[in-house]
N, C-alpha and C positions, 0 to 999 in steps of 0.2 A: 504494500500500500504506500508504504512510503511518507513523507510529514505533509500534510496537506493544508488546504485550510477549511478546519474543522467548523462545521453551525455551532455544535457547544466545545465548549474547553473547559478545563478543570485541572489547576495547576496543585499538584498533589503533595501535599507537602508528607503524608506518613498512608500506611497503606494496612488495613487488618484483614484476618485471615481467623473467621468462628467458626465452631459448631454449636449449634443447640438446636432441640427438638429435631432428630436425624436430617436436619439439616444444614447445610456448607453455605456460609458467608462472606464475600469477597467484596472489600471496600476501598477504595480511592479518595481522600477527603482533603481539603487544601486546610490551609494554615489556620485562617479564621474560622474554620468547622461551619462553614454556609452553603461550600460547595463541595459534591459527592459524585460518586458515582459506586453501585451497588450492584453485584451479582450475587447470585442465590437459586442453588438447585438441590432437592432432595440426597443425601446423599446416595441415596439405589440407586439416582439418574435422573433423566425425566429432561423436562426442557429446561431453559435455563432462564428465569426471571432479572430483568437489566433496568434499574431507574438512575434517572438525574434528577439532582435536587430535591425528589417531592414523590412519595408513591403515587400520588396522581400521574406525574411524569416517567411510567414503567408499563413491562409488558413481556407475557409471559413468551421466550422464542421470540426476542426481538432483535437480535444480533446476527445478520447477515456472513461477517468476518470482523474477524478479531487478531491486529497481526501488533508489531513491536517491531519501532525501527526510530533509528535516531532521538532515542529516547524518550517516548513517550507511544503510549495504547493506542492504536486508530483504534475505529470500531466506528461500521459501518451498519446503518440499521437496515432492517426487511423496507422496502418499500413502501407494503401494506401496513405497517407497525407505525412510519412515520407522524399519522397522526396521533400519537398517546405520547409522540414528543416534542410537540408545539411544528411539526412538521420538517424537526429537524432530518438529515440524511446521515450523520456523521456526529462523532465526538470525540474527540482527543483527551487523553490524557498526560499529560508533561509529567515524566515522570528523575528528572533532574536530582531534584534536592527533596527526592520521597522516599524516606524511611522505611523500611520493611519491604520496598516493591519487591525484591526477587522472591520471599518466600510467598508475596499475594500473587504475583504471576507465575512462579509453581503451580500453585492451587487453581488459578484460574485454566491453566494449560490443560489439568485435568477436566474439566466443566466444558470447555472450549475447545475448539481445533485453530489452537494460537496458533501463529505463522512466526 
């Protein structure tokens, strides 16, 4: 995918990796804790629930591709999923000066087919 210019962005400053109730948590959050970005799947499987900012702003299988390049997440949403995120197509993650990413991009690697 390569760094592009993303509809959302979320410059991450630390990055978590939960379980609770058999399910897996993977979080992106910037400095001031206003902005996110969330993934979340069963741990059996299943699809893979993705929001920004707001569970209003999520949707279950809404991640198109999901790749890592020049540091930071692309992450390319389904077409049809676009409106549940104000019609964005894309969202970046900057993942620079974010604490924990490699062990949340492990976790997500499993959830995902990261590139």
């Amino acid at each position: 995918m390569g760094v592009t210019m993303a509809d959302l962005v979320v410059k991450a400053a630390y990055a978590t990796v939960a379980e609770e109730d058999g399910t897996r948590f993977v979080g992106f959050v910037d400095a001031l804790d206003e902005h996110y970005v969330l993934f979340r799947q069963p741990l059996t499987g299943g699809p893979v629930w993705f929001e920004v900012n707001d569970e209003d702003f999520g949707a279950d299988d809404a991640v198109a591709l999901a790749a890592v390049a020049d540091g930071s997440l692309e992450i390319a949403i389904r077409p049809e999923k676009a409106g549940r995120f104000g019609y964005a197509g894309s969202v970046a993650v900057r993942l620079k000066a974010c604490e924990g990413a490699e062990a949340a991009l492990e976790a997500l690697a499993g959830m995902l087919d990261l590139r």
